[in-house]
Every structure is written in structure tokens, then in C-alpha cells.
Backbone as CSV, one residue per row, in Angstrom:
resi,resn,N_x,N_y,N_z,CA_x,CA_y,CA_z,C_x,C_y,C_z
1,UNK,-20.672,-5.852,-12.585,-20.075,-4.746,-11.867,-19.860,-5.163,-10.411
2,UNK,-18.744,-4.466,-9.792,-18.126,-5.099,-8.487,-18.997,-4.570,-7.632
3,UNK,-19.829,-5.125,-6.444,-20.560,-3.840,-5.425,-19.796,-3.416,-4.636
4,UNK,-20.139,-2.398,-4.295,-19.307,-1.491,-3.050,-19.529,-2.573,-1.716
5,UNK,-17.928,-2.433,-1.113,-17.803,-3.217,-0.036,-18.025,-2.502,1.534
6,UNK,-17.741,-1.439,1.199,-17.844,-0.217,2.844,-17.726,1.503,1.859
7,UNK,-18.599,2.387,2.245,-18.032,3.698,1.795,-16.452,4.363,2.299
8,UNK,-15.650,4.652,1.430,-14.651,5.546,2.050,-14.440,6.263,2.882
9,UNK,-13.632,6.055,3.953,-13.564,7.036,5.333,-12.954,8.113,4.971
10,UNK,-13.301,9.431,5.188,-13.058,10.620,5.555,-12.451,10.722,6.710
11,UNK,-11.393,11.398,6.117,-10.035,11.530,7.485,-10.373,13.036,8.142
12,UNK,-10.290,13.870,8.875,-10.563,15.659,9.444,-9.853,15.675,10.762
13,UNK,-8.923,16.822,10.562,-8.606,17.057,11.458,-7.099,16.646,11.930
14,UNK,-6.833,16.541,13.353,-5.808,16.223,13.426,-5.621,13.970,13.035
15,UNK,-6.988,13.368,13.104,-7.027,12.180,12.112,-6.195,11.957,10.838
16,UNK,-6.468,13.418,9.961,-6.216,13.541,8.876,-4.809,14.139,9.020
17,UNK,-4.370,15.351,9.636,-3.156,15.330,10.141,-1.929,14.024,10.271
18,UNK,-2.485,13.749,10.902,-1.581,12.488,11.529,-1.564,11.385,10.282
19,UNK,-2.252,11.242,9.625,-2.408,10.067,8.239,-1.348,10.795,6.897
20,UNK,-1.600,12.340,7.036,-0.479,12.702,6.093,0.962,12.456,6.467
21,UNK,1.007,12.769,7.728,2.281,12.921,8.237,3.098,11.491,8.255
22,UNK,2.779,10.434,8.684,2.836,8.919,8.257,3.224,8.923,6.829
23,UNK,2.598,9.044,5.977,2.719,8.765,4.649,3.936,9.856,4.122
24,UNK,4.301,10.752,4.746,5.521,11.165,4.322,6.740,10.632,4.494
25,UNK,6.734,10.261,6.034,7.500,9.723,6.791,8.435,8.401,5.727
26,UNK,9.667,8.343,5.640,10.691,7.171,4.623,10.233,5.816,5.082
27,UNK,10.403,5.025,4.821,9.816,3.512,4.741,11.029,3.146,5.976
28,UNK,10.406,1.830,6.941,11.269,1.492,8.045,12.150,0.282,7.331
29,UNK,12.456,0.074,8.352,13.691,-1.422,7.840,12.420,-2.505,7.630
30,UNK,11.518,-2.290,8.358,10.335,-3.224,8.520,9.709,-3.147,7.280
31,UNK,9.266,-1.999,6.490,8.778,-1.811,5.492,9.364,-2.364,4.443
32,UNK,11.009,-2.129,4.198,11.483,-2.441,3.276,11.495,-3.910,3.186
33,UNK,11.668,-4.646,4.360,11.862,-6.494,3.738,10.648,-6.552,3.327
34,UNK,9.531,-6.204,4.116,8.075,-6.738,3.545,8.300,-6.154,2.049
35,UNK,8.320,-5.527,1.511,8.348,-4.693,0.219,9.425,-5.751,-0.748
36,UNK,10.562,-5.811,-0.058,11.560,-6.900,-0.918,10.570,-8.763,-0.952
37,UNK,10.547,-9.057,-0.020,10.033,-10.108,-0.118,8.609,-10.392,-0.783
38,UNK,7.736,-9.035,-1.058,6.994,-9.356,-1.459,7.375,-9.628,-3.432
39,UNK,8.321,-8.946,-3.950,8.986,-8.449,-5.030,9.558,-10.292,-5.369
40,UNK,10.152,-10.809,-4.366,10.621,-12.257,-4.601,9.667,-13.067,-4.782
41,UNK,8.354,-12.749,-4.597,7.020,-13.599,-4.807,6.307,-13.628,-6.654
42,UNK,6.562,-12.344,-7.149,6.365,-12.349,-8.728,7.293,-12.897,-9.120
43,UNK,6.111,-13.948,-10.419,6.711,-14.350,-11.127,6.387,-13.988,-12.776
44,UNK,7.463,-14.062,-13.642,7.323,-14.014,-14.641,6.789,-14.869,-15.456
45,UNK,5.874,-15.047,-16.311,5.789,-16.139,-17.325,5.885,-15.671,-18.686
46,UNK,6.764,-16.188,-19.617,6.974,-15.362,-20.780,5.946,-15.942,-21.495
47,UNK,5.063,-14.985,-22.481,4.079,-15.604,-23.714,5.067,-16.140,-24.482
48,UNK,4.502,-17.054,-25.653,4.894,-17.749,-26.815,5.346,-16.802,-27.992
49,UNK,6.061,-16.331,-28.595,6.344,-15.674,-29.744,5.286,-16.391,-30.833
């Protein structure tokens, strides 16, 4: 079994405010290459029939 590395932070407040509001927010131009380029990094390997 994996051990726990740090407990989960609890967001409150306007912390937590501000972390939703981000995550709504559309992805930047910045977001999207990282996101594409990461997509050009998988690779496929087909199994054997």
C-alpha cells in the first residue's frame, strides 16, 4: 500500500473562493500548447493479436 505523502489542504474562504473561480475560468493560449504538446508525447503500442 502507497503511504500518504502530505494530508490534503483545505481551501475556506475567500482561498477557496478564488481556487473555484480559476478553475472555471477557459484554458489560456499557455494552457493549451502545454496540453497539445503534452498529447504529442503518448505513444501508442499496439498488443499482438
Amino acid at each position: 500500500m502507497a503511504k500518504k505523502i502530505i494530508d490534503t489542504p483545505s481551501l475556506e474562504g475567500k482561498e477557496a473562493y478564488d481556487f473555484l473561480k480559476k478553475m472555471e475560468e477557459p484554458p489560456t493560449k499557455e494552457d493549451l500548447k502545454i496540453a497539445k504538446d503534452l498529447a504529442s508525447l503518448k505513444r501508442v503500442v499496439p498488443f499482438p493479436d
